[in-house]
C-alpha positions in Angstrom: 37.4 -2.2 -44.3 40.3 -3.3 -42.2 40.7 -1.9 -38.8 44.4 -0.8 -37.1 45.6 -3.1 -34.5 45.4 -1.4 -31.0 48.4 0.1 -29.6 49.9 -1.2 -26.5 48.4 2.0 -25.1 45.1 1.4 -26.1 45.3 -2.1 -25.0 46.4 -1.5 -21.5 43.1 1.2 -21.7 40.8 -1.5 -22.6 42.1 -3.2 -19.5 41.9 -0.5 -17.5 38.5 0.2 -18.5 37.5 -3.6 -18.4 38.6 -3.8 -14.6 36.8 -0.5 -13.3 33.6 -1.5 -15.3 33.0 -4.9 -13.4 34.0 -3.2 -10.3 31.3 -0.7 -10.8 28.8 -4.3 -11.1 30.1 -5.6 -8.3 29.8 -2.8 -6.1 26.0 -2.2 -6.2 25.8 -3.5 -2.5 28.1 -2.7 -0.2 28.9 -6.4 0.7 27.2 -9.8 -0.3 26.2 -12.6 2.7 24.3 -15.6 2.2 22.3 -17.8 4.4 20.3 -21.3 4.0 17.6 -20.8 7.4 16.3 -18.6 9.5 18.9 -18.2 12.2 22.1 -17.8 9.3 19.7 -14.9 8.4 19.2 -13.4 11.5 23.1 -13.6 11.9 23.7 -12.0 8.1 21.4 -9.2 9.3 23.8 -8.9 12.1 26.5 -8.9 10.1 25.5 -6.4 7.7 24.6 -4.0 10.5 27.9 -4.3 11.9 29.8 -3.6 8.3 28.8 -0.3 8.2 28.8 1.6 5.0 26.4 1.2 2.1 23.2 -1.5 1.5 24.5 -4.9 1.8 22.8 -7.7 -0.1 21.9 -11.1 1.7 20.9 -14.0 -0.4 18.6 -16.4 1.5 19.1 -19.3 -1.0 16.7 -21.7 1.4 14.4 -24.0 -0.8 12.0 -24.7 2.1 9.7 -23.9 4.4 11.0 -22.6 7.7 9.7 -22.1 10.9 10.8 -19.5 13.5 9.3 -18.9 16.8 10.0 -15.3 16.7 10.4 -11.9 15.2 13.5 -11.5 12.3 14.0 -8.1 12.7 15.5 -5.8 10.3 17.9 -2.9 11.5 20.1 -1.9 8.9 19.9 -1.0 5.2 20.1 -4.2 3.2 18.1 -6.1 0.7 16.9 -9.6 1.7 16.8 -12.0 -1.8 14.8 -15.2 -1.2 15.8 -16.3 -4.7 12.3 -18.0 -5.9 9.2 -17.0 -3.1 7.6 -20.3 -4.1 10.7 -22.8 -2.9 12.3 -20.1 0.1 9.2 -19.4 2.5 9.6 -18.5 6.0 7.2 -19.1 8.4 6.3 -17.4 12.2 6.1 -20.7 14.2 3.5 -19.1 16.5 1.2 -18.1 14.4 0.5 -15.1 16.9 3.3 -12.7 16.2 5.5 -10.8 12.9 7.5 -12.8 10.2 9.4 -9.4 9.4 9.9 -6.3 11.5 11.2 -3.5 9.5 13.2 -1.0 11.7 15.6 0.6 9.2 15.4 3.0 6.2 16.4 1.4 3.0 15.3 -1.9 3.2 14.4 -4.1 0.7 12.7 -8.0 0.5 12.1 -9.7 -2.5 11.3 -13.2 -3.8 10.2 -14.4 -0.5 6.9 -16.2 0.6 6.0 -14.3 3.7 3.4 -16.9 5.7 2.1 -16.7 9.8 -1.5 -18.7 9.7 -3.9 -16.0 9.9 -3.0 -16.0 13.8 -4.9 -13.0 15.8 -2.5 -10.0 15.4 0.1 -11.4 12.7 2.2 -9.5 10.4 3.7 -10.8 7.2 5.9 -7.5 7.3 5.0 -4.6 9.7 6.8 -1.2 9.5 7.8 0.0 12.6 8.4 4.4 11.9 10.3 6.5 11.3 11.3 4.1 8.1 12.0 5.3 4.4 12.7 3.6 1.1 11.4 0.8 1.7 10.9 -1.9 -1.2 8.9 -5.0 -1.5 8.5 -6.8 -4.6 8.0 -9.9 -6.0 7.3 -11.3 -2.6 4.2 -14.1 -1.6 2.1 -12.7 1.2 0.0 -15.9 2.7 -1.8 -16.4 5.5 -1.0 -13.5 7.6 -3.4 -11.0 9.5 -2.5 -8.0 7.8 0.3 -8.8 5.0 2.2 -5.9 5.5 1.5 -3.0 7.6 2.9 0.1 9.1 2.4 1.8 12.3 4.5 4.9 13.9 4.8 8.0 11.7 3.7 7.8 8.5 6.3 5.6 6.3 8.1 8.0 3.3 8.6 6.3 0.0 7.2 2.9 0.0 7.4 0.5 -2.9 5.1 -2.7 -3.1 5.3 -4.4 -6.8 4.9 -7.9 -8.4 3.7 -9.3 -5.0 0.6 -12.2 -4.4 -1.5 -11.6 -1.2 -3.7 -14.6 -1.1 -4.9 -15.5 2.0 -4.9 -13.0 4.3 -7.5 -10.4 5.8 -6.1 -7.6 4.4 -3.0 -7.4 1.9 -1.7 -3.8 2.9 -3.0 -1.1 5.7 -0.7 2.0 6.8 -2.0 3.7 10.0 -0.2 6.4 11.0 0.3 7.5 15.0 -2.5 9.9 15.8 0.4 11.3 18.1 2.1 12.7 15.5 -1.1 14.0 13.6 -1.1 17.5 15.3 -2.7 20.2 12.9 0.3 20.5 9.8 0.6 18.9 6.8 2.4 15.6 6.9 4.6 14.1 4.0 4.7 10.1 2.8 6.9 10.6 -0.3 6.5 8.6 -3.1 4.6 5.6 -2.8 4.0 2.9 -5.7 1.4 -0.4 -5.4 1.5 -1.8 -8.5 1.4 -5.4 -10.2 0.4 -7.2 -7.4 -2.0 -9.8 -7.5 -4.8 -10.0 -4.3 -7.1 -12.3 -3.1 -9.6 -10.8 -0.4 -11.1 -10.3 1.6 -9.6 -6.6 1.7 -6.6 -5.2 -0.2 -4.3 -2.0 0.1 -5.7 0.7 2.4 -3.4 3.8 3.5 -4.9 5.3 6.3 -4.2 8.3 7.8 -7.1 8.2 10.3 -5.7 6.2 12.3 -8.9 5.3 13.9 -7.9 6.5 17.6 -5.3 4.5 18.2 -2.0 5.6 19.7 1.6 3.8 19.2 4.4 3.5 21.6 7.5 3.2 20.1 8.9 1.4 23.1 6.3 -1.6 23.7 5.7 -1.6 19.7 1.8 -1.8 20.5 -1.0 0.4 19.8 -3.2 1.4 22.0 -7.1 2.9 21.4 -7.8 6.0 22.6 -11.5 7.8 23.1 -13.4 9.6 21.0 -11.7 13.2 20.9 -8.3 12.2 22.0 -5.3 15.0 20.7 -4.4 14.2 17.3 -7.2 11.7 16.4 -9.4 11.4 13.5 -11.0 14.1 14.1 -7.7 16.2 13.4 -8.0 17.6 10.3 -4.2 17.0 9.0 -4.2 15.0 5.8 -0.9 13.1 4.8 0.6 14.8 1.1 2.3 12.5 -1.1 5.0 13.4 -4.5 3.5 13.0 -7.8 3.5 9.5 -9.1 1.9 8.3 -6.1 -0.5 5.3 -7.1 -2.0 2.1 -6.9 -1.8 0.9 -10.4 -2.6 -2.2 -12.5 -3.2 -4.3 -9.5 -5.8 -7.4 -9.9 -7.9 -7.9 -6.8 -10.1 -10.6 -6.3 -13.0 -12.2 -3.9 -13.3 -8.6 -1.8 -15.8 -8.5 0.7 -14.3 -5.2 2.3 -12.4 -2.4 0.9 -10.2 -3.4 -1.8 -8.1 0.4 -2.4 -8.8 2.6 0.0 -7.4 5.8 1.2 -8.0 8.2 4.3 -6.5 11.8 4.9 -4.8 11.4 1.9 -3.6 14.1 -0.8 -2.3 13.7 -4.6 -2.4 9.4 -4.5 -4.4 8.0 -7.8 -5.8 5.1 -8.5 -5.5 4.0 -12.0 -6.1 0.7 -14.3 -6.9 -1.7 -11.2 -9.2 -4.5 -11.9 -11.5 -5.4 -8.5 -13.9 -7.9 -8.5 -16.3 -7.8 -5.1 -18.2 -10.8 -3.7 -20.9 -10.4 -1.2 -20.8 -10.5 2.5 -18.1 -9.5 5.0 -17.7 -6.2 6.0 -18.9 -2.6 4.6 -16.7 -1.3 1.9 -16.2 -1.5 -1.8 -14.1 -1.3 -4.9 -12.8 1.7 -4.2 -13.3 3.6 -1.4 -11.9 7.3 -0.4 -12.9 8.9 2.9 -11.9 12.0 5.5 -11.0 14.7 3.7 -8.6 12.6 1.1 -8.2 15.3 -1.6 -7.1 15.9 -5.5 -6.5 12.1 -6.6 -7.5 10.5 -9.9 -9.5 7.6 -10.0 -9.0 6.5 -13.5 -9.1 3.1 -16.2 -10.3 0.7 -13.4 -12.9 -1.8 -13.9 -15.6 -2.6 -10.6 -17.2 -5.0 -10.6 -19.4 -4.8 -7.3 -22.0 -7.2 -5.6 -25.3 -6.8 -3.3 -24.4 -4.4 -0.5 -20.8 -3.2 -2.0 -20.3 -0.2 -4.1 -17.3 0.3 -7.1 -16.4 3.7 -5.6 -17.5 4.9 -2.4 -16.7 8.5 -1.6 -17.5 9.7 1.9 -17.3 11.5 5.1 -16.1 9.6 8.4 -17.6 9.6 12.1 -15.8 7.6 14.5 -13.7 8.7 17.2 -14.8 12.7 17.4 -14.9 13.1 13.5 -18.1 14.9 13.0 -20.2 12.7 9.9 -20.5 16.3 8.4 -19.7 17.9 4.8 -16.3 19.2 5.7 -14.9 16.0 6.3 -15.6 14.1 3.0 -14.0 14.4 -0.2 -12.2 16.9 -2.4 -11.5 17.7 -6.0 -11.5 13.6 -7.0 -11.7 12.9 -10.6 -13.2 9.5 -11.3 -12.9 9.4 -15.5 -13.0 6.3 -18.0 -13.6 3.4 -15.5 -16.0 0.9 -15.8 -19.1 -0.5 -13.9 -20.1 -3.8 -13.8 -21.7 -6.3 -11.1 -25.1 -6.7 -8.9 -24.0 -4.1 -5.9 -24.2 -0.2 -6.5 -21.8 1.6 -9.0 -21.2 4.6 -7.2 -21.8 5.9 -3.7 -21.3 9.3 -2.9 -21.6 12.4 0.1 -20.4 15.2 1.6 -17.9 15.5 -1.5 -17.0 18.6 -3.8 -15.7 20.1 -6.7 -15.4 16.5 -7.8 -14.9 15.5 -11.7 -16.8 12.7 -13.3 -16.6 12.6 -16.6 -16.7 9.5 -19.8 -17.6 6.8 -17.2 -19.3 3.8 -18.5 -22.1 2.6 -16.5 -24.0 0.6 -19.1 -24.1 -2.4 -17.1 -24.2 -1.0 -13.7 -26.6 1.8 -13.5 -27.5 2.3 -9.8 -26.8 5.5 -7.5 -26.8 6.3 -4.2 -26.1 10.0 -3.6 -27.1 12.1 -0.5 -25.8 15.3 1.3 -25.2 15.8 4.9 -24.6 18.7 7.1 -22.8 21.3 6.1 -22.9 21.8 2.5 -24.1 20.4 -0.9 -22.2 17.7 -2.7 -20.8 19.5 -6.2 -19.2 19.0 -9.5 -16.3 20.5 -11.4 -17.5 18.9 -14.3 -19.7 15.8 -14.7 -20.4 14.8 -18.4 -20.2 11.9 -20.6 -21.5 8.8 -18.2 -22.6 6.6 -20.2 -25.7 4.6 -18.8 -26.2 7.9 -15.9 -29.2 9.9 -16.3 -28.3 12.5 -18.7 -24.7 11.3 -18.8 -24.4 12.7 -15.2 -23.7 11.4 -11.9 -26.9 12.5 -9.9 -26.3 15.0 -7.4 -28.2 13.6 -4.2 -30.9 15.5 -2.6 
């Protein structure tokens, strides 16, 4: 079939259409800078505050590693692209402080190695609250402290995907500012850990316990308070987070602490993880949920444990003023279809309720440690269908 030649109508149309279609592709950032090192960086980040408007992009087309005595701090909405995190690395020259200090909503870093030496208090990326939307992906964490880490109020929406933590103590730990705990319900959006590969000795813990310590916004430190200080651990606000909420299909290796853990957390699942535990270090295990964390699914992961660790690990807390009774463990967690492998003890459990475990396989991990504390009885919503537990059940304690 021949087709009609376009009218000159129709061609000037096409045109038309052409021109607003790649300005629609070229206007996903506000405004494009580049830089080659560290202090052209800091300068685009300057820059890009100063333009106003929407999310400018930077491209940090480096292809070494640089060194930089202090703190690149990041004010203003605008995503950071190292191009390839293997050839564009940035380094903290003193080893003692932060590669990236996040003080803006709407920030995003990606394909950038992240590295400070393991020095005492070192930050690949801390997150200074009140932030929001914050994305990083596809980024190498090495060497540092913590890898990324949040203190102030609790970050909302946080997105950490395609990432490799290797080397550092932990890869990821939100605390949130026992200030701001108080006694209502706080909100941390939509958060998403997925993809990333970890190697220990601890991985991604959001904790909303907070531990005692206190944050002032002005000196950026944290400061530890006594037991029974206002707003500490012992409050019993839990952080709620939207539906979707996850660490998913992450790989963790060589744990010797906690590898996903969450504290005074509600609706944030854990599903299709693969942790493999080594012993020594400190206490901890695959998967570990404390302090009132409520109604999340632990689902499709495979733990394997070692002597002294456990795959999941649900519990009360007792430092700082929060009483080691039943009120302040677990709630309405579903644990369904993972599996149980390794020398430590599949699952440890107390002072939890209403708590589903059902089509578990613990054929090759068949050890239990189960207690109750004051306060009440640990107890089931349903618990069927475990293979390798007595009777297909999780034991109840005694």
């Amino acid at each position: 079939m021949k087709l009609p030649k376009p009218s000159f109508f129709n061609k000037c149309l096409l045109i038309l259409m052409s021109l607003t279609l790649s300005s629609q592709a070229t206007t996903a950032y506000g405004k494009t800078f580049f830089a080659n090192n560290v202090p052209s960086l800091k300068n685009a980040i300057k820059q890009a505050k100063n333009n106003g408007g929407g999310k400018d992009l930077i491209r940090f087309a480096g292809n070494a590693t640089y060194n930089d005595g202090g703190t690149i701090i990041v004010n203003t909405p605008v995503t950071i692209d190292g191009i390839n995190r293997g050839k564009t690395r940035i380094k903290n020259g003193d080893n003692k402080g932060i590669v990236f200090d996040i003080t803006s909503s709407n920030v995003t870093l990606q394909n950038i190695g992240i590295l400070a030496n393991n020095g005492n208090g070192t930050r690949g990326v801390r997150l200074v609250g009140p932030v929001a939307n914050v994305v990083i992906k596809n980024c190498a964490l090495i060497k540092n402290q913590i890898g990324i880490s949040a203190f102030g109020s609790v970050p909302v929406n946080l997105t950490v995907n395609g990432n490799n933590f290797n080397g550092n103590n932990t890869a990821l730990w939100t605390f949130r500012d026992t200030g701001k705990a108080g006694g209502n319900p706080l909100w941390g959006g939509k958060y998403v850990i997925a993809g990333n590969y970890v190697s220990g000795p601890a991985g991604f813990i959001i904790d909303n316990g907070n531990d005692g310590n206190e944050w002032n916004a002005k000196t950026k430190t944290a400061t530890f308070k006594a037991p029974g200080f206002k707003g500490s651990s012992k409050s019993p606000s839990v952080t709620n987070y939207a539906n979707g909420s996850a660490m998913i299909n992450n790989t963790l290796v060589n744990m010797t602490s906690i590898a996903l853990g969450l504290a005074k957390c509600n609706n944030f699942d854990i599903v299709g993880n693969k942790v493999t535990m080594k012993s020594g270090g400190g206490y901890g295990g695959c998967i570990q949920m404390e302090h009132r964390t409520k109604s999340c699914v632990v689902k499709n992961n495979t733990l394997n444990t070692a002597a002294g660790k456990s795959g999941i690990y649900l519990i009360a807390f007792s430092d700082h003023g929060a009483k080691h009774v039943y009120k302040n463990g677990t709630r309405n967690i579903v644990v369904e279809n993972n599996v149980f492998t390794g020398g430590g003890t599949a699952f440890t459990g107390f002072a939890f309720g209403g708590l589903v475990a059902r089509k578990n396989n613990f054929s090759k991990n068949k050890r239990f440690t189960v207690f109750n504390v004051l306060g009440g009885r640990n107890s089931f919503s349903q618990n069927f269908g475990n293979i390798g537990a007595p009777g297909g059940k999780i034991p109840a304690g005694k």
